[in-house]
Backbone as a ProteinNet text record, in pm:
[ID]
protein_1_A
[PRIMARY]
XXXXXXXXXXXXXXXXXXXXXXXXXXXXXXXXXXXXXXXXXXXXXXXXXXXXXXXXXXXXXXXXXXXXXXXXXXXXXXXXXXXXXXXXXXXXXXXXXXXXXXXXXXXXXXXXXXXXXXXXXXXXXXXXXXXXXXXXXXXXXXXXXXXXXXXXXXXXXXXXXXXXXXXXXXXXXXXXXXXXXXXXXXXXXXXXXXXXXXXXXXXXXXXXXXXXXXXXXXXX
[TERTIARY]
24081.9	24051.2	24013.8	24083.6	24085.1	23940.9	23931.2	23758.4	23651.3	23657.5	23598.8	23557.9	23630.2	23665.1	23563.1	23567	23523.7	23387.6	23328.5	23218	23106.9	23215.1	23158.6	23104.8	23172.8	23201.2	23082.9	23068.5	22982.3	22813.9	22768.6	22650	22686.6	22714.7	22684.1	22672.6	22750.9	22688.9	22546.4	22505.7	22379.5	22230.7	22321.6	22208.3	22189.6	22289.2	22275.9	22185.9	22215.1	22197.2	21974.7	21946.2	21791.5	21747	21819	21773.7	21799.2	21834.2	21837.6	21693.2	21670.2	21561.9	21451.3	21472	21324	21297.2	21389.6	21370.4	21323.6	21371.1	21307	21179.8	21146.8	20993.3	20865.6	20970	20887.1	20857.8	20975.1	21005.6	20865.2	20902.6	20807.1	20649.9	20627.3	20501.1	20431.8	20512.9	20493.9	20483.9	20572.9	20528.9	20404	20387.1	20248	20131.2	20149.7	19997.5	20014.6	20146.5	20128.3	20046.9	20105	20028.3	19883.2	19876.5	19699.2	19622.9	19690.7	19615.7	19598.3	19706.9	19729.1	19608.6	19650.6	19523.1	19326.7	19347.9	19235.4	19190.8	19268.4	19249.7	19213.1	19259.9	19270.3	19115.2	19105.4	18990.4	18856	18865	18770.8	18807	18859.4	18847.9	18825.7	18831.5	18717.2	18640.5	18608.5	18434.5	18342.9	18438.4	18356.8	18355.6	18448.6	18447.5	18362.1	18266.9	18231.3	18057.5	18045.8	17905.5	17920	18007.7	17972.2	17972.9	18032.3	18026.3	17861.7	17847.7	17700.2	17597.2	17592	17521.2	17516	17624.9	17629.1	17576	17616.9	17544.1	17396.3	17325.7	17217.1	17132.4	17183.1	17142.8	17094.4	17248.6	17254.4	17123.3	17146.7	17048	16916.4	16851	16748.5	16716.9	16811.4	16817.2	16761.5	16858.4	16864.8	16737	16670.9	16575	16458.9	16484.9	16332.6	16358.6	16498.3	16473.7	16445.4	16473.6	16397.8	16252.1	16229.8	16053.9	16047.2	16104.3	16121.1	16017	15934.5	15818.8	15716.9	15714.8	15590.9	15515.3	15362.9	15296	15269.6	15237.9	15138.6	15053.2	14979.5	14850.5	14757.7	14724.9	14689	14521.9	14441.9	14271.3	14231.1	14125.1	14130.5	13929.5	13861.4	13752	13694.3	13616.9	13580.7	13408.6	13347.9	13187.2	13164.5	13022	12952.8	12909.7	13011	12901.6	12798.5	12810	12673.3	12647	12519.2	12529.6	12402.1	12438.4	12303.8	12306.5	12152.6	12095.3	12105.1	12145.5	12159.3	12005.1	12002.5	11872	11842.1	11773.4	11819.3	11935.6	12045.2	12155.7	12277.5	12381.8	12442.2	12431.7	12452.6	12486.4	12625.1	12587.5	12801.9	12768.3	12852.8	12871.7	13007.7	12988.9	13113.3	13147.6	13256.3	13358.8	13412.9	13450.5	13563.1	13624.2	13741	13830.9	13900.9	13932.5	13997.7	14092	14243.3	14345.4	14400.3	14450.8	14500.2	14584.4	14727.9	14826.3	14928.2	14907.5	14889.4	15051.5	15125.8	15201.4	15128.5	15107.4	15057.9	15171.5	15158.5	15242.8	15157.8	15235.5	15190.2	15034.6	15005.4	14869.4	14759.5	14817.1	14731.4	14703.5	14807.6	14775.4	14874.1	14772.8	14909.5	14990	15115.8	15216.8	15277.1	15180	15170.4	15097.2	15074.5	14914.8	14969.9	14910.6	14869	14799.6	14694	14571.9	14626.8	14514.6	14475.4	14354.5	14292.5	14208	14181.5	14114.6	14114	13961.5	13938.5	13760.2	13756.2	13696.6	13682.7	13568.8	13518.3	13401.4	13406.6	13303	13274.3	13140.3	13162.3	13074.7	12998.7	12827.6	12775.9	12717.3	12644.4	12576.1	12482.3	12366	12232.1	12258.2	12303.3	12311.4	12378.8	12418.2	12465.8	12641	12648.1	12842.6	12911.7	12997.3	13089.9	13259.9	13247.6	13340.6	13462.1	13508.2	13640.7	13720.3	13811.8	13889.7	13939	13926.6	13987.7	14149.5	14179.1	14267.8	14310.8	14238.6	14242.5	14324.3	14379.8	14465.1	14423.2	14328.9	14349.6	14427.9	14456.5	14522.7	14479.3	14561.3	14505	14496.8	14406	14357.3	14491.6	14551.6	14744	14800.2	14794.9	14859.9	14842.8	14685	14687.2	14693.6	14701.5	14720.1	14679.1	14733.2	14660.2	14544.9	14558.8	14503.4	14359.9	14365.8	14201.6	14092.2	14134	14073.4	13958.5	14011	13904.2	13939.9	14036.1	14064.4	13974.2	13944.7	13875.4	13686.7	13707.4	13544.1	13517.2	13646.1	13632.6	13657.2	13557.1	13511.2	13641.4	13743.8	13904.1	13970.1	13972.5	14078.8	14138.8	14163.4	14279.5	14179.5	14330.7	14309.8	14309.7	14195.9	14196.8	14305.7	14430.5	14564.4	14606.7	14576.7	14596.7	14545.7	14390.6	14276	14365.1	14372.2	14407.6	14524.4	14656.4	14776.5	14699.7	14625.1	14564.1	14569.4	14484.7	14354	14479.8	14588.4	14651.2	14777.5	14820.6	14836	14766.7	14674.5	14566.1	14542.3	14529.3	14541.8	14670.5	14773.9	14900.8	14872.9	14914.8	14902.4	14723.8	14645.9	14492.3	14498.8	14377.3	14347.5	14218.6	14178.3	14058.5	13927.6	13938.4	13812.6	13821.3	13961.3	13929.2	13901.6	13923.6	13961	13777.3	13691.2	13584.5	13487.1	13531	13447.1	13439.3	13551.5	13485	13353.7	13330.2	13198.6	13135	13078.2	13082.3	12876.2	12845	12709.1	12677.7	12554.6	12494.7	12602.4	12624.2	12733.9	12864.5	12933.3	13071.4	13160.6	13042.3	13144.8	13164.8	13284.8	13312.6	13258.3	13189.9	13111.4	13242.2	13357.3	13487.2	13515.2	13497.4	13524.7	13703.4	13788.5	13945.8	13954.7	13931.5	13980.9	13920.4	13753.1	13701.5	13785.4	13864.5	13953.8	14077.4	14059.4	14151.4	14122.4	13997.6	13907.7	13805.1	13771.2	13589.5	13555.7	13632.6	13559.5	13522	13432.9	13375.9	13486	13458	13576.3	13510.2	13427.8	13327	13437.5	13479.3	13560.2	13672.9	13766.2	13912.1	13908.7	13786.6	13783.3	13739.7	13686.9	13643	13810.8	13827.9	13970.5	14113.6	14109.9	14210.8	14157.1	14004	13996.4	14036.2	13994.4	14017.9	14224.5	14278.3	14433	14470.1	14423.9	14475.2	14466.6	14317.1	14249	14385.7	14421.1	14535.8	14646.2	14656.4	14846.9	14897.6	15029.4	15107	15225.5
12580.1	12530.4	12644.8	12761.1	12885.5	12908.4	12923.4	12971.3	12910.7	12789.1	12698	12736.6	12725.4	12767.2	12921.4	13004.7	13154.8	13119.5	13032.8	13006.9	12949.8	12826.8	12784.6	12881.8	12952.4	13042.7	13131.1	13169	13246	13192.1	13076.2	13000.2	13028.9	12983	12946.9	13080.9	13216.3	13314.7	13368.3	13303	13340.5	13247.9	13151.8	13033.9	13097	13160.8	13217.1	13314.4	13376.8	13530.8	13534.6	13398.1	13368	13311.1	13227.7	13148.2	13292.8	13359.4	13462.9	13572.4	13585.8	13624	13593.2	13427	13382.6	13393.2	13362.9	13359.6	13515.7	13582.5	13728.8	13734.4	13698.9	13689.7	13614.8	13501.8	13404.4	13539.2	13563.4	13628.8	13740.7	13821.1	13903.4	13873.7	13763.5	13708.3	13688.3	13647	13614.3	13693.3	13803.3	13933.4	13966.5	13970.1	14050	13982.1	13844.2	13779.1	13810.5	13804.4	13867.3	13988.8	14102.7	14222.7	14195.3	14122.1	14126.7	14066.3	13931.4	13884.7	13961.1	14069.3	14159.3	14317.8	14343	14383.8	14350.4	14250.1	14174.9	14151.4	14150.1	14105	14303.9	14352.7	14533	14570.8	14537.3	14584.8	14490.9	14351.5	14279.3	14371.8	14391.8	14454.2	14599	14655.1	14769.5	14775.9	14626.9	14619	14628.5	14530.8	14503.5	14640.6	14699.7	14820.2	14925.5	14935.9	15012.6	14918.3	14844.5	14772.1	14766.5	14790.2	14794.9	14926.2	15004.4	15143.4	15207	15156.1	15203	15114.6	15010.6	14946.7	15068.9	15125.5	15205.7	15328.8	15376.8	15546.6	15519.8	15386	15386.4	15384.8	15304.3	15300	15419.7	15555.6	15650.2	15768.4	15755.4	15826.2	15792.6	15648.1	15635.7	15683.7	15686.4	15739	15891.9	15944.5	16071.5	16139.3	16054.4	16081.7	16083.5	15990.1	15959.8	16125	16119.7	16248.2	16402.4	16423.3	16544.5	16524.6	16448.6	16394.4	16374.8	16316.3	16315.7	16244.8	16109.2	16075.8	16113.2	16237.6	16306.7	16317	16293.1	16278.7	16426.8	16378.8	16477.9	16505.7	16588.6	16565.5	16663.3	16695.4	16773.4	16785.8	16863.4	16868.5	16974.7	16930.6	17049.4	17071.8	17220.1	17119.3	17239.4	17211.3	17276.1	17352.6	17446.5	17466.4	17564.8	17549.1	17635.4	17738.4	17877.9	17935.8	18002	18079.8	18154.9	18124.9	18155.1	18183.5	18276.6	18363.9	18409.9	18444.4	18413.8	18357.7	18523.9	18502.2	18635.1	18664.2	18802.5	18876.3	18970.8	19073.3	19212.4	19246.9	19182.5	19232.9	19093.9	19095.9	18977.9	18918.3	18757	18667	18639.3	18543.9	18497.5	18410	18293.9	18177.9	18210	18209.5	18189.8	18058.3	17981.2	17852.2	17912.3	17816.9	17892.7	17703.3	17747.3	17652.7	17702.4	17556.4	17590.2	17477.3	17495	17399.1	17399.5	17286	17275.4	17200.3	17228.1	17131.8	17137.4	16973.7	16962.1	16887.2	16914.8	16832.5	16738.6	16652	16542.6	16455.5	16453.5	16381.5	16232.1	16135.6	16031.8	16016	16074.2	16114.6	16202.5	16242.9	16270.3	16418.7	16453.1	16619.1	16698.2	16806.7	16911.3	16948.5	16959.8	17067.2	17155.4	17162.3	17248.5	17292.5	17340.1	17438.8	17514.1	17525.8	17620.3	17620.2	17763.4	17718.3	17791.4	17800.2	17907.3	17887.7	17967.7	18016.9	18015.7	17982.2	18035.7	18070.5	18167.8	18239.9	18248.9	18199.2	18178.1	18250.6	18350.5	18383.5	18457.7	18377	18355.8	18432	18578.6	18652.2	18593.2	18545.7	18533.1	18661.3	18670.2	18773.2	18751.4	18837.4	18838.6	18717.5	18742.8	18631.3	18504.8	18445.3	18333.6	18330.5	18443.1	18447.6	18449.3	18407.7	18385	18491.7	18606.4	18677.1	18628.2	18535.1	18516.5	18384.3	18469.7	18399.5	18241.6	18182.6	17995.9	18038.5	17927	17924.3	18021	18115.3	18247.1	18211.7	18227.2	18210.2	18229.6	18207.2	18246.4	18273	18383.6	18407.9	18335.3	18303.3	18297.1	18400.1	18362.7	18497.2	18505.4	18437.8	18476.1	18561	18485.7	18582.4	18716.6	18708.5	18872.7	18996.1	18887.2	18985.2	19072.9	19195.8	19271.5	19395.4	19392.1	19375	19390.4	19210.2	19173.2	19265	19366	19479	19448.3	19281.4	19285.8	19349.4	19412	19480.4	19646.6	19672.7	19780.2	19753.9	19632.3	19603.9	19507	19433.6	19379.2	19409.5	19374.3	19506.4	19436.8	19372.6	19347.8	19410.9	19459	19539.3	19475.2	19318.6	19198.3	19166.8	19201.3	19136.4	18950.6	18917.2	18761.3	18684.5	18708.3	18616.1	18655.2	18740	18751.5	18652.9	18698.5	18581.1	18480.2	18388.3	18263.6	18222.5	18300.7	18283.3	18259.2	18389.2	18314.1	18218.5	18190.3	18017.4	17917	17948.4	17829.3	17782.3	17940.6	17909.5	17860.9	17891.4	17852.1	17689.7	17636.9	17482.4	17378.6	17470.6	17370.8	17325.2	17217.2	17134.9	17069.9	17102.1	17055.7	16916.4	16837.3	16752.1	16761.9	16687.9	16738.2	16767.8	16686	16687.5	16811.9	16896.4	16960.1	17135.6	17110.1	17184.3	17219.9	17084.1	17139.4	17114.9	17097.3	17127.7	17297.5	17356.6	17527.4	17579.3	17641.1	17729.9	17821.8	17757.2	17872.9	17820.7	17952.9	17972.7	17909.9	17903.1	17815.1	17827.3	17920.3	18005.5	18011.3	17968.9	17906.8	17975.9	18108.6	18193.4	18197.6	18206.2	18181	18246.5	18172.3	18227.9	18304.6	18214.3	18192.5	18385	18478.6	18607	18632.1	18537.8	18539.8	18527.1	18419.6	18359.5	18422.2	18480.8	18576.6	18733	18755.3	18875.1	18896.5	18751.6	18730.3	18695.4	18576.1	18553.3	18549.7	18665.3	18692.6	18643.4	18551	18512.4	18390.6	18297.1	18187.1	18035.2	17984.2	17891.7	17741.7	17715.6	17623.9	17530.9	17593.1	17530.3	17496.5	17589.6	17549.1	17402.1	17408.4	17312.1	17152.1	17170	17071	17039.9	17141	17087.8	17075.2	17107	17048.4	16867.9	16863.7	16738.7	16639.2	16654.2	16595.6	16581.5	16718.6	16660.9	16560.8	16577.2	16504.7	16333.9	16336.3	16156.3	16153.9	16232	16222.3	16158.2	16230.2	16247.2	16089.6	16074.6	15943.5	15988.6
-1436.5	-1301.7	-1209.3	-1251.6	-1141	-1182.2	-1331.7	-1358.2	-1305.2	-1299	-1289.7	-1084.9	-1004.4	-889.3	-865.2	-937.3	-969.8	-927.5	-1038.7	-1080.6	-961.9	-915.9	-793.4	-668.9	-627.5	-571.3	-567.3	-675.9	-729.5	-727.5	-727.8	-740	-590.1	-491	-396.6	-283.9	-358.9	-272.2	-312.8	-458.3	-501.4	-409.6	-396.1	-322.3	-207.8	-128.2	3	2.5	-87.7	-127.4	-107.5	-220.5	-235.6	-82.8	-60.5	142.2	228.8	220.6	303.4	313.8	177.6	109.2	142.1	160.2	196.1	323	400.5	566.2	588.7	508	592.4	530.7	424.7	389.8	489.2	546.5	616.7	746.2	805	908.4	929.3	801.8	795.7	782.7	738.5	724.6	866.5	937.6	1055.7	1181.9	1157.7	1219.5	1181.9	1007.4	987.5	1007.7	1072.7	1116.3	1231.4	1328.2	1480.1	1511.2	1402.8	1376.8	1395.6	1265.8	1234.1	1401.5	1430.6	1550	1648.3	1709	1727.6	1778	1613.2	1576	1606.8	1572.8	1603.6	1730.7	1841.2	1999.8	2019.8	1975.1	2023.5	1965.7	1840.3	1780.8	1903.7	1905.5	2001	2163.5	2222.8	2292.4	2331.6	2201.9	2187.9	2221.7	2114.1	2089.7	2235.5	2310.6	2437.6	2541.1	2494.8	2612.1	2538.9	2419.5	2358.9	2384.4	2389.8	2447.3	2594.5	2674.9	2800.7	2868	2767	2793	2680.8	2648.4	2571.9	2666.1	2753.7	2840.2	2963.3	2985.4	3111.8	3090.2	2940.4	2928.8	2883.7	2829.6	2839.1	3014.4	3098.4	3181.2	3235	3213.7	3319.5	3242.8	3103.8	3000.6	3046.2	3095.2	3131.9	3233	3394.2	3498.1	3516.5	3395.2	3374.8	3327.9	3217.7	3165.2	3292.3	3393.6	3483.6	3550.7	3613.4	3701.1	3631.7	3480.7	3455.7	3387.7	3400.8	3405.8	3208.4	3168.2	2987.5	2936	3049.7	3052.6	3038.6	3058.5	3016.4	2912.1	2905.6	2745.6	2696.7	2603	2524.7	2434.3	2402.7	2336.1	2257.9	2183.6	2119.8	2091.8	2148	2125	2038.9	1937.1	1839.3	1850.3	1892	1883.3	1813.9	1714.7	1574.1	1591	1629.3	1575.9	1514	1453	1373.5	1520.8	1524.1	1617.2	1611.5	1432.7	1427.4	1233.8	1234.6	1036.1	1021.9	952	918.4	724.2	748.9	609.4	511.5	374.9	306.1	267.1	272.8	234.6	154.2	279.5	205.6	268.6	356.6	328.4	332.7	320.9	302.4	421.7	418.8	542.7	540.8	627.3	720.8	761.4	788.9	842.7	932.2	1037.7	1156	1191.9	1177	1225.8	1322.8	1468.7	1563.7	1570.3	1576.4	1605.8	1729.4	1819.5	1924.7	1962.9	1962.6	1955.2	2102.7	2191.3	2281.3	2269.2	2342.8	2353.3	2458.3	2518.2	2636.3	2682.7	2834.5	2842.9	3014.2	3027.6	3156.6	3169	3293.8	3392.3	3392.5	3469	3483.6	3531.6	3651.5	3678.2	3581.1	3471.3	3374.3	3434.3	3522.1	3594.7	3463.6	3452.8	3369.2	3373.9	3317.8	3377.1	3219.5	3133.2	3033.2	2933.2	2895.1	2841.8	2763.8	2622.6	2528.8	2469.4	2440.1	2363	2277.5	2172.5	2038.9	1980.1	1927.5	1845.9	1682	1615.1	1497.9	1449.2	1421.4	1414.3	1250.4	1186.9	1049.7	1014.8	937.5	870.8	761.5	695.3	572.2	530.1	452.4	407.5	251.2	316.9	175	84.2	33.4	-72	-74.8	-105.2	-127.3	-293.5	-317.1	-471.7	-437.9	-350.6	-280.7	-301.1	-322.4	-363.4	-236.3	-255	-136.5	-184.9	-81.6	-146.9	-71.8	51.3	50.9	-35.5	-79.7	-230.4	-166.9	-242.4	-187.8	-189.6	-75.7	-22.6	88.5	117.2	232.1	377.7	411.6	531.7	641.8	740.6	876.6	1006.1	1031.5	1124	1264.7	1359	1489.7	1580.2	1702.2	1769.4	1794.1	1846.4	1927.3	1813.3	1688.4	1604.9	1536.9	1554.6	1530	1645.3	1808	1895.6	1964	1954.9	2022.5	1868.9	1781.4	1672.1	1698	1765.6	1752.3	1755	1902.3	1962.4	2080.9	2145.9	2253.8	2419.8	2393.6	2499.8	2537	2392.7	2426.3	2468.6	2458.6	2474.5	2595.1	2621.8	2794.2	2923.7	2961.3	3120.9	3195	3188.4	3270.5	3206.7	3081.2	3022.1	2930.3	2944.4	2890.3	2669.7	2683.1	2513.7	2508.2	2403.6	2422.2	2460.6	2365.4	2394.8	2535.4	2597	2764.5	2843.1	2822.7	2883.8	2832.5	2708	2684.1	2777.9	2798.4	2830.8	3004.6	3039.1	3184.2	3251.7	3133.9	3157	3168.4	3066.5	3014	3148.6	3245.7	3384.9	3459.4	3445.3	3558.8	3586.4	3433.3	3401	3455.5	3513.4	3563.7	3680.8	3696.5	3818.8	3823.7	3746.6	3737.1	3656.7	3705	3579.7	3515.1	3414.1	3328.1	3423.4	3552.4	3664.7	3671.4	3724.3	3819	3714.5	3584.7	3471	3421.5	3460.2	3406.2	3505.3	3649.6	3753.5	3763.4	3678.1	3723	3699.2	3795.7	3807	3698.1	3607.1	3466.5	3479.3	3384.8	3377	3213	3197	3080.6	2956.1	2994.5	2823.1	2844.9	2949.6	2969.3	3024.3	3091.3	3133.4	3330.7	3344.9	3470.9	3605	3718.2	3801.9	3936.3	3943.4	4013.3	4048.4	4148.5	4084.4	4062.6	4144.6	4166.7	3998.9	3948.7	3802.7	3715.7	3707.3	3638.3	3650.9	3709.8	3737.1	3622	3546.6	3470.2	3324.1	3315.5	3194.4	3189	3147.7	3122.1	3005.1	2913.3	2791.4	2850.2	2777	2741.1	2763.2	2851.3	2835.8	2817.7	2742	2687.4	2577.9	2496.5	2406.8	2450.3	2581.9	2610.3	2693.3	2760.1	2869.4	2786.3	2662	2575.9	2527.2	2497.8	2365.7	2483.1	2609.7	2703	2743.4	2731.9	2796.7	2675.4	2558.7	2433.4	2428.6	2466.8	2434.3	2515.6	2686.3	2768.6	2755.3	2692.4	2630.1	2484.4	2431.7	2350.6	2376.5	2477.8	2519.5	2529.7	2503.8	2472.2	2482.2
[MASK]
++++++++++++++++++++++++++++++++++++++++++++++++++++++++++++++++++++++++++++++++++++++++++++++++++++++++++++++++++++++++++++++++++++++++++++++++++++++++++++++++++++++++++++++++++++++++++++++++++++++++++++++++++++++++++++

């Protein structure tokens, strides 16, 4: 009877033992969806303060952008001629290419407010036998890059080596637009009648004033 008693005893702290068990499972279950919902309301309200805060730094980014002028286009003019060739004989010929690159920054009014040119003078020595002695693939330098090199400083009555003149011109062009860029005063051959601005570029400005008007019809 006593065993018997034991036994009872015994089942019924085990029954407790499992209902106790479960309630904290429930318990805990129920915390961990509070959590998650929880969770979920924190993460959604991120969200919204992370789109209304990306609504506001776009705004101020655009703001920002108008007042340091980020609008601004630009444009690139490249303008290519045959300037001279002469035919091989009794002594060899040449074919001269001049390339002339501009690149431009315009304001809304299509006025400049940045300029750079360059140069590239290509020639090509033929032979009395029609050979062409520069090797394929040959590299051209630009006038900027070979500098003071070139050696037109010792032969222009201002003194200024080309990339001078160029750097000039390419001040001279700020605040202008293409009107007012190729209303200058230049004679049949492109050279400037102006004596203030001729004080500065005595070369030919036939090609800069072509390949600035070409970037500016560019610019975007």
């Amino acid at each position: 009877m006593k065993r018997k008693a034991l036994l009872f005893m015994a089942a019924i702290t085990i029954v407790t033992m499992f209902a106790g068990c479960s309630n904290t499972k429930e318990d805990n279950t129920e915390q961990n969806s509070n959590t998650g919902n929880h969770t979920e309301s924190s993460a959604e309200s991120k969200d919204q303060n992370n789109v209304q805060n990306s609504g506001a730094n776009g705004n101020n980014n655009t703001e920002q952008n108008d007042e340091a002028g980020l609008g601004y286009k630009m444009g690139l003019g490249v303008i290519s001629r045959m300037k001279r060739a002469t035919n091989a004989g009794e002594t060899d010929g040449s074919a001269e290419v001049d390339t002339v690159i501009a690149a431009v920054t315009v304001d809304d009014n299509d006025r400049i407010v940045g300029c750079t040119l360059d140069m590239i003078q290509h020639v090509i020595p033929v032979s009395g036998t029609g050979e062409i002695s520069t090797p394929a693939q040959t590299e051209y330098l630009t006038k900027k890059e070979i500098g003071d090199d070139y050696g037109m400083k010792k032969a222009s009555e201002i003194g200024k080596e080309w990339y001078e003149q160029a750097q000039a011109f390419e001040q001279y062009a700020i605040g202008k637009t293409t009107a007012e860029i190729n209303g200058i005063d230049t004679d049949d051959h492109g050279y400037i009648q102006d004596e203030e601005l001729n004080s500065s570029v005595s070369i030919s400005i036939t090609d800069f004033q072509a390949a600035i008007t070409k970037a500016v019809e560019n610019a975007y």
